[in-house]
DSSP file (Angstrom, degrees, kcal/mol; ACC not computed):
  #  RESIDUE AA STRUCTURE BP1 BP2  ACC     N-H-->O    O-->H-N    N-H-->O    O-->H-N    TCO  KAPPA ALPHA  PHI   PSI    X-CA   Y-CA   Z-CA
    1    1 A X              0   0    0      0, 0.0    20,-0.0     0, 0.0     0, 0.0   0.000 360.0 360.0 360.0 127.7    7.3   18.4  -11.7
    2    2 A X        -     0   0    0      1,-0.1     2,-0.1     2,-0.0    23,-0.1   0.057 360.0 -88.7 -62.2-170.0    6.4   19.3   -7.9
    3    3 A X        -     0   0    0      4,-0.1     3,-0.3    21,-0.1    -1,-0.1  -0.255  22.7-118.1 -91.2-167.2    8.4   21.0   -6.0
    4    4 A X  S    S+     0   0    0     17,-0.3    -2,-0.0     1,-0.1    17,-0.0   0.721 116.4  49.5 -90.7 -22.0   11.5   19.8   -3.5
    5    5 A X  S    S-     0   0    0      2,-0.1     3,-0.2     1,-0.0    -1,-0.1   0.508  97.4-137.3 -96.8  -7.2    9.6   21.2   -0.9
    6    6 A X        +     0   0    0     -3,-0.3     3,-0.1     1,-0.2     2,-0.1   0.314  48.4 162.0  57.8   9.0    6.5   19.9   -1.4
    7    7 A X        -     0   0    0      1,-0.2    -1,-0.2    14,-0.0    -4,-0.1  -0.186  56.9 -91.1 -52.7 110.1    5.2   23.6   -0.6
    8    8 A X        -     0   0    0     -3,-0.2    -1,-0.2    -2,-0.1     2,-0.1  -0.035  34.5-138.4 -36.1 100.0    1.8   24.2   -1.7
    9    9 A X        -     0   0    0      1,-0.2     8,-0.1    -3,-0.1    69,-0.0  -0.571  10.2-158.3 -67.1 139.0    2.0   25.8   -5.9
   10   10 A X        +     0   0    0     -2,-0.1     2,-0.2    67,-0.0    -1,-0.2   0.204  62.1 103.6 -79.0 -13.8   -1.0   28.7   -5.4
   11   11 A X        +     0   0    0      1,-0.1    -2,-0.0     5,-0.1     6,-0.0  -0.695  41.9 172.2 -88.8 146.7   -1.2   28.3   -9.7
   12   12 A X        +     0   0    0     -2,-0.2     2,-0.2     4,-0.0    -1,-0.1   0.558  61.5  83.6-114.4 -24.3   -3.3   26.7  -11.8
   13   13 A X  S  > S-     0   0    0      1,-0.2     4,-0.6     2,-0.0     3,-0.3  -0.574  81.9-127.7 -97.7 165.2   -2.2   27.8  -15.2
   14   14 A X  H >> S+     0   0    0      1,-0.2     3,-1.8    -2,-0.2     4,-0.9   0.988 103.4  51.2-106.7 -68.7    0.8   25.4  -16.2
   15   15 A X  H 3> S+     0   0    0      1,-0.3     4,-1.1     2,-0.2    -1,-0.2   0.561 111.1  48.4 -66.5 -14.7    3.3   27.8  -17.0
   16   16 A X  H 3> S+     0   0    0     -3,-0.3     4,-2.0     1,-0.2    -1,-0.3   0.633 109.4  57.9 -63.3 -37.7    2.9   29.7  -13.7
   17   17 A X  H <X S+     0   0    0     -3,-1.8     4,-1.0    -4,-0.6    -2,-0.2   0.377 109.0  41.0 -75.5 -29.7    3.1   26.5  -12.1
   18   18 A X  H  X S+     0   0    0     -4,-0.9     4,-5.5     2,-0.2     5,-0.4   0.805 107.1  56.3-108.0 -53.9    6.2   25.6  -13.3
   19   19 A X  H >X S+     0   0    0     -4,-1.1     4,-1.7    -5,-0.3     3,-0.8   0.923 109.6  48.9 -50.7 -49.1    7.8   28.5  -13.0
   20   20 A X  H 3X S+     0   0    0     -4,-2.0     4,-1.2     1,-0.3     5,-0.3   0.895 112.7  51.8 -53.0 -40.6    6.8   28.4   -9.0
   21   21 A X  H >X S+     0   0    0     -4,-1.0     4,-2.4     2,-0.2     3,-0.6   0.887 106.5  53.2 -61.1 -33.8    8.1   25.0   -8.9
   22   22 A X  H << S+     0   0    0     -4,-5.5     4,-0.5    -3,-0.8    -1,-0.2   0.955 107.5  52.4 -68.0 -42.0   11.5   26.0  -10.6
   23   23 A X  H 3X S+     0   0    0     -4,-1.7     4,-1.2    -5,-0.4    -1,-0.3   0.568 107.7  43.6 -67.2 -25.8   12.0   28.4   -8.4
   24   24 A X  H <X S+     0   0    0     -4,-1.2     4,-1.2    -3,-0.6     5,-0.2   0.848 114.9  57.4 -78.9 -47.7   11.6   26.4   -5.1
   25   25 A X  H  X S+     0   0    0     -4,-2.4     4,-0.7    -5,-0.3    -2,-0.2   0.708 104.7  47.1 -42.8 -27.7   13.7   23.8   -7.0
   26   26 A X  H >>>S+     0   0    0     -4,-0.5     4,-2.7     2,-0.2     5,-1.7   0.890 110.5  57.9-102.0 -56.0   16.4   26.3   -7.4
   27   27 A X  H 3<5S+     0   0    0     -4,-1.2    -2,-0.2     1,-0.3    -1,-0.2   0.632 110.6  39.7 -17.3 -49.6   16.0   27.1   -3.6
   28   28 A X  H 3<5S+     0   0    0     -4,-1.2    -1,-0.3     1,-0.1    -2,-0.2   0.622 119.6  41.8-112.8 -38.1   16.7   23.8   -2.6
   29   29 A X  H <<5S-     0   0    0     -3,-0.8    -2,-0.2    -4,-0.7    -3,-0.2   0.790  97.6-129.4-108.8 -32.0   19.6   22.8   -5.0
   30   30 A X  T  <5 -     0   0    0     -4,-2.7     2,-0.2     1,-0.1    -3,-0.2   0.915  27.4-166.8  71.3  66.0   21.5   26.2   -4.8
   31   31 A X    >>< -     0   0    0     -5,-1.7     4,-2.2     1,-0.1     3,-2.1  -0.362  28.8-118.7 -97.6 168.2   21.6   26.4   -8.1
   32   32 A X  T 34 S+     0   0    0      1,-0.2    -1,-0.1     2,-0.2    -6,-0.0   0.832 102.8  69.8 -79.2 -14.1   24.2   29.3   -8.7
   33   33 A X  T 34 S+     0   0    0      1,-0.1    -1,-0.2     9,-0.1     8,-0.2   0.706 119.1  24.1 -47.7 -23.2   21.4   31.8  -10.8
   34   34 A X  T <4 S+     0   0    0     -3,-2.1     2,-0.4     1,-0.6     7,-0.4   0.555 142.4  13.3-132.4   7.4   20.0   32.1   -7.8
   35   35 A X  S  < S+     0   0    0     -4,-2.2    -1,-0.6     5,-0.2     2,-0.4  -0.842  71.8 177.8-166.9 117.8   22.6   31.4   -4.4
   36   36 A X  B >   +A   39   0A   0      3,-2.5     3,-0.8    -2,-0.4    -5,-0.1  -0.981  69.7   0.6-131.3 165.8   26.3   31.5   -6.0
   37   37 A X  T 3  S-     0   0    0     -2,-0.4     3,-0.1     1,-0.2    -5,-0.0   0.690 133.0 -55.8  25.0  28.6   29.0   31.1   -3.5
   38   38 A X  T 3  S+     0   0    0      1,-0.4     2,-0.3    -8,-0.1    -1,-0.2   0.755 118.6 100.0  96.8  33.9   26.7   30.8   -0.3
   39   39 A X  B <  S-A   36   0A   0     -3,-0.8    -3,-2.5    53,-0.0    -1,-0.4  -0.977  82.4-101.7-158.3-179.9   25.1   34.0   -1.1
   40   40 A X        -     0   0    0     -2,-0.3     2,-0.4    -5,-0.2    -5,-0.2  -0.406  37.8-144.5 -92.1 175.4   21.7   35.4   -2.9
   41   41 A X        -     0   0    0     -7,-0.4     3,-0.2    -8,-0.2    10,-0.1  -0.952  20.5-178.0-145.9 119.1   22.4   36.6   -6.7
   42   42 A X        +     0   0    0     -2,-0.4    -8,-0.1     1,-0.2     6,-0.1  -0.221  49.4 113.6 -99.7  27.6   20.5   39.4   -7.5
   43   43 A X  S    S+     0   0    0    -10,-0.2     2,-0.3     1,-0.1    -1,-0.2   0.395  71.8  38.6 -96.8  11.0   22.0   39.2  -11.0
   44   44 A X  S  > S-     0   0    0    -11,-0.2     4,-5.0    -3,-0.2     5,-0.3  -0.998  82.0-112.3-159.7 162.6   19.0   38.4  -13.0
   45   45 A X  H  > S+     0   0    0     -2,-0.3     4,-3.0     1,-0.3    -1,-0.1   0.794 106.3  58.6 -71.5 -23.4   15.5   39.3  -13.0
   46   46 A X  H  > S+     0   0    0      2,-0.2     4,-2.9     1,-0.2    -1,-0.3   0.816 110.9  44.4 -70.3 -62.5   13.8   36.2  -12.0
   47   47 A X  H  > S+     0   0    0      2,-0.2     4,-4.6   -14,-0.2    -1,-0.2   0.829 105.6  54.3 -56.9 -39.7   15.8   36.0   -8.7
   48   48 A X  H  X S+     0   0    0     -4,-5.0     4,-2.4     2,-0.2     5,-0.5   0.979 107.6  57.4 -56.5 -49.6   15.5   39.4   -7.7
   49   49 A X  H >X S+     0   0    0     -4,-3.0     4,-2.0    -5,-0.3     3,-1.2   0.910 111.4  42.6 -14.7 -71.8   11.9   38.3   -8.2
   50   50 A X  H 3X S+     0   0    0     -4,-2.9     4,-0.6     1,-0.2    -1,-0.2   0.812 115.1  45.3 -54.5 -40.9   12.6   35.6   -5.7
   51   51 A X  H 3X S+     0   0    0     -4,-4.6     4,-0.7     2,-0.2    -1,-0.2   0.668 105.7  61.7 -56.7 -24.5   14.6   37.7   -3.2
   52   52 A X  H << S+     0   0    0     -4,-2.4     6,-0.4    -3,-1.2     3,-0.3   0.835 108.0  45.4 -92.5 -39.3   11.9   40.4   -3.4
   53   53 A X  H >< S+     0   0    0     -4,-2.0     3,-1.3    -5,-0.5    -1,-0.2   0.828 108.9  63.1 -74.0 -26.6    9.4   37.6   -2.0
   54   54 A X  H 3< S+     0   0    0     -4,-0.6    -1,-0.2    -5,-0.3    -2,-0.2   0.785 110.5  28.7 -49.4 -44.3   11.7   36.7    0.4
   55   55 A X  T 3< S-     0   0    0     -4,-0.7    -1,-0.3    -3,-0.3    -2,-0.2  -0.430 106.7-120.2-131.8  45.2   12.1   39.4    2.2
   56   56 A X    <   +     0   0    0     -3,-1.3    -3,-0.1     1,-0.2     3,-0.1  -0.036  52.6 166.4  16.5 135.9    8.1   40.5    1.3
   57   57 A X  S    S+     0   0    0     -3,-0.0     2,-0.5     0, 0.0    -1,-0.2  -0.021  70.1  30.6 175.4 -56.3   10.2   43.5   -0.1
   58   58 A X  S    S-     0   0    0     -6,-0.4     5,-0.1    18,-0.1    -2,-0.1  -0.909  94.1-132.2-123.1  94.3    6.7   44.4   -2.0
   59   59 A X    >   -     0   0    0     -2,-0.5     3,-1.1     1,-0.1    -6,-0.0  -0.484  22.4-119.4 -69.7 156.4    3.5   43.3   -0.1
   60   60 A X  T 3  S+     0   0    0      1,-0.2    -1,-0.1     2,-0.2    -4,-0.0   0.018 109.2  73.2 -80.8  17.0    1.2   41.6   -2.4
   61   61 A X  T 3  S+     0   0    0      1,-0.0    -1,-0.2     0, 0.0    -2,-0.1   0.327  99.9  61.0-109.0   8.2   -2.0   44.1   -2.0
   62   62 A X  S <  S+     0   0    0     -3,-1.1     2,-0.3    -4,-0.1    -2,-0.2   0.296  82.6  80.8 -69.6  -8.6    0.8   46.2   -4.3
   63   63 A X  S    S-     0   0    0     -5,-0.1     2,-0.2     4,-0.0     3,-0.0  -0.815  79.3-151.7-103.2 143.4    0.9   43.7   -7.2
   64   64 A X     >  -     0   0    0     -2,-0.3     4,-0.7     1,-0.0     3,-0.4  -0.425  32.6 -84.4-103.0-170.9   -2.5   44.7   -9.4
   65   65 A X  T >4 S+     0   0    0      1,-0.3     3,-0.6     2,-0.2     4,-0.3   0.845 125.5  47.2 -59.0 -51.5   -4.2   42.3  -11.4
   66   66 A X  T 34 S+     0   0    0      1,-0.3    -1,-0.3     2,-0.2     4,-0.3   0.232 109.1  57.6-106.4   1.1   -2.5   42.1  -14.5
   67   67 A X  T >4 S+     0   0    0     -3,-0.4     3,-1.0     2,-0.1     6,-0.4   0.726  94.7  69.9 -67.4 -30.8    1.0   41.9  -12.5
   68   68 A X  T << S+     0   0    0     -4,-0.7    -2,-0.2    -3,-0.6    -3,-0.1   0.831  92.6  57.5 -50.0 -42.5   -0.7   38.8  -10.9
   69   69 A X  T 3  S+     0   0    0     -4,-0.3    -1,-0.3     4,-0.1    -2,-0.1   0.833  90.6 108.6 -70.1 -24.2   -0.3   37.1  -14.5
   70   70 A X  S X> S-     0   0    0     -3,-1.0     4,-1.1    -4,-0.3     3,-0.7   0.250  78.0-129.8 -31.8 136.4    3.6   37.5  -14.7
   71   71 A X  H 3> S+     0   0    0      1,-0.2     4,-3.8     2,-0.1     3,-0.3   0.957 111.3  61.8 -77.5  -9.6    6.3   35.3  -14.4
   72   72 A X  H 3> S+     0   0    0      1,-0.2     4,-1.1     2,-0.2    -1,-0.2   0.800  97.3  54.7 -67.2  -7.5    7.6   37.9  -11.7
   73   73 A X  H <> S+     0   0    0     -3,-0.7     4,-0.7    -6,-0.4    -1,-0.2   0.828 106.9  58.1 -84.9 -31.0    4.6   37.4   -9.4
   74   74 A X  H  X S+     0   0    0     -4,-1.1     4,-1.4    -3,-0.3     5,-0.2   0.904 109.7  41.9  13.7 -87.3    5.7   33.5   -9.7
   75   75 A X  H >X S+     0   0    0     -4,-3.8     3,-7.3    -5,-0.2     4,-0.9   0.885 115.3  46.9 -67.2 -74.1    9.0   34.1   -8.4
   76   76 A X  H 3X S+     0   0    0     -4,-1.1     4,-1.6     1,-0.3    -1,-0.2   0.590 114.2  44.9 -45.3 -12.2    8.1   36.5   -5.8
   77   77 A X  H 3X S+     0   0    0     -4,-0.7     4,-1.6    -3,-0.2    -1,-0.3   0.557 116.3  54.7 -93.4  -7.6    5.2   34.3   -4.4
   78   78 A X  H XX S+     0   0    0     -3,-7.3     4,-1.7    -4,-1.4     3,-0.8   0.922 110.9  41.7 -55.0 -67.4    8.1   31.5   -4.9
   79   79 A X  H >X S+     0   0    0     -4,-0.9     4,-1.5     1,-0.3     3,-1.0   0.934 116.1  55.0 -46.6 -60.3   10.5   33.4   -2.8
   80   80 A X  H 3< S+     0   0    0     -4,-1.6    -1,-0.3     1,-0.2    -2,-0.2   0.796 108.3  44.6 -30.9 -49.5    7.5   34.3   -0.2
   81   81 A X  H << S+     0   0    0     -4,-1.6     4,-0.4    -3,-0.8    -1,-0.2   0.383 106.2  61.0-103.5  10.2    6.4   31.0    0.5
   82   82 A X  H <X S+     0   0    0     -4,-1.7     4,-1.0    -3,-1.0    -2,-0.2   0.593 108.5  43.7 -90.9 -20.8    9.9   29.8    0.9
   83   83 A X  T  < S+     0   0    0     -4,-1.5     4,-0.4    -5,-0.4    -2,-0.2   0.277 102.0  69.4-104.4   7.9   10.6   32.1    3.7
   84   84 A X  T  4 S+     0   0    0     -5,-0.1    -2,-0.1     2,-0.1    -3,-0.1   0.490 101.5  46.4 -80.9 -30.7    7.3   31.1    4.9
   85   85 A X  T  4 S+     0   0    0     -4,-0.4    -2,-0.2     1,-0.1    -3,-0.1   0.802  97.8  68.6 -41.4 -65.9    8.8   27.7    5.7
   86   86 A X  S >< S-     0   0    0     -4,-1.0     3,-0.6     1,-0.2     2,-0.5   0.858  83.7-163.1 -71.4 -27.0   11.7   28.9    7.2
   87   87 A X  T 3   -     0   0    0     -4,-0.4    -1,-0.2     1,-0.2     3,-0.1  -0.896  69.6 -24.4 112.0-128.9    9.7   30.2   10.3
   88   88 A X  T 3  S+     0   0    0     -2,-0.5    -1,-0.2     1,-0.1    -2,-0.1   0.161 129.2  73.9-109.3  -6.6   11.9   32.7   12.2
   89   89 A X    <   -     0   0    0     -3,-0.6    -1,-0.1    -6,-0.0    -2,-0.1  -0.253  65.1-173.1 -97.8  26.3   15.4   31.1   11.0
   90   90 A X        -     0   0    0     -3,-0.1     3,-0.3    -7,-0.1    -7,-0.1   0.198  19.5-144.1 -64.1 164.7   15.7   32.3    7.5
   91   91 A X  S    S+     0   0    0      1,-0.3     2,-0.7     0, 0.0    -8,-0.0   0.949  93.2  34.0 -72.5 -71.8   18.9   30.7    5.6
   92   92 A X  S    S-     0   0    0    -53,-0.0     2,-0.3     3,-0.0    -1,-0.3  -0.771  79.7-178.5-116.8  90.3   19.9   33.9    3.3
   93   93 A X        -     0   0    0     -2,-0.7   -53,-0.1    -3,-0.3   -38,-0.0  -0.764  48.4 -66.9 -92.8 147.2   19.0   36.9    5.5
   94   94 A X        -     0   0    0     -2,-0.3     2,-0.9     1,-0.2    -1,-0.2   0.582  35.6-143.5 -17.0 146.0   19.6   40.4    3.9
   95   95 A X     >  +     0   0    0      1,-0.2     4,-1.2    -3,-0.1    -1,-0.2  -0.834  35.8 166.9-126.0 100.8   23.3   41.0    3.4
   96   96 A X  H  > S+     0   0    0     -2,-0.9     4,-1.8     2,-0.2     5,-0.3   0.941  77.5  45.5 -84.9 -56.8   22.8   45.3    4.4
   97   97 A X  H  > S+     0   0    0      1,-0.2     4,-1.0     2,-0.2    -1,-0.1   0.734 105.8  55.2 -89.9 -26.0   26.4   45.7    4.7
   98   98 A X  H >> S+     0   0    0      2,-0.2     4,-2.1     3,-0.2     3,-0.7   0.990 116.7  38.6 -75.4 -63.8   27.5   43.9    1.6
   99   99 A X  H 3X>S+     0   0    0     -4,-1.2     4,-2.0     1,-0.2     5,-0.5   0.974 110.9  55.3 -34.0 -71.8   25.1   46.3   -0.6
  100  100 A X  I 3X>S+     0   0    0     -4,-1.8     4,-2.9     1,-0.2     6,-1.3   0.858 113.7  48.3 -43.2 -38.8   25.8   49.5    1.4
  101  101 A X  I <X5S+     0   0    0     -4,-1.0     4,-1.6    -3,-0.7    -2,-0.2   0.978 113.6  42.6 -60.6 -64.9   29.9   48.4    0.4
  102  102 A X  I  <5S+     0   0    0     -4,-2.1    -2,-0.2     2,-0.2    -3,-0.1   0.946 121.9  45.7 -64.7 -53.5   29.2   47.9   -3.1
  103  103 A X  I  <5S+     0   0    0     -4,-2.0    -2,-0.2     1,-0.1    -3,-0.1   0.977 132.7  13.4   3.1 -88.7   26.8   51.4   -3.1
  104  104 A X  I  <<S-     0   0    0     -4,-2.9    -3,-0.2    -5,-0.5    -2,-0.2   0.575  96.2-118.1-117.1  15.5   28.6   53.5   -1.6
  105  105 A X     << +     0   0    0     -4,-1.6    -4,-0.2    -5,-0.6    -3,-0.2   0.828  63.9 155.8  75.0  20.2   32.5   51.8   -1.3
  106  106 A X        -     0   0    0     -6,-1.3     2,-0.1     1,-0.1    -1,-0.1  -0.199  51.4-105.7 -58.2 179.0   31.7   52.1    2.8
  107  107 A X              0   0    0      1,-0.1    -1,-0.1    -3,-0.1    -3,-0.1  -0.429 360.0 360.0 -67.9 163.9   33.8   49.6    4.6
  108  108 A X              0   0    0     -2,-0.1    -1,-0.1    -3,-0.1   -10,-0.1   0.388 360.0 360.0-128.9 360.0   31.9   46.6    5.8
């Protein structure tokens, strides 16, 4: 199934493929693994994945080859080229103050 975004999949191998597609899908629908209550969820690995491409977190001449097969290079090139989209606007920009609260019990 293609994605919602019609954003070009970079995979060839089907399960790679799918997985980038799920992930845009997920993007798009706000399905609550990955955005719950208007905000990112970093509660599973597959989204941090996504988040981590989001906010290129990890440039991609850091991923070696045999990370390249993964589904976590998937999500992060999901997450990458979905913020590649958004331009200069992104929807879910870093929430710094929310982490640093939960960390270290600052005030936000």
């Amino acid at each position: 199934m293609p994605n919602s975004l019609n954003i070009r999949n970079p995979f060839r191998q089907d399960m790679m493929a799918r997985q980038f597609d799920a992930l845009v899908n997920c993007y798009v629908n706000q399905h609550r693994d990955l955005i719950r209550d208007g905000f990112r969820n970093l509660g599973n690995s597959w989204a941090t994945g996504f988040w981590r491409g989001y906010d290129d977190v990890i440039p991609s001449e850091r991923w070696d080859r045999g990370s390249k097969q993964t589904f976590a290079w998937a999500c992060y090139r999901a997450g990458k080229a979905v913020r590649a989209l958004e331009g200069d606007n992104p929807k879910y920009p870093p929430e710094t103050s929310i982490r640093r609260h939960i960390v270290t019990g600052a005030p936000q």
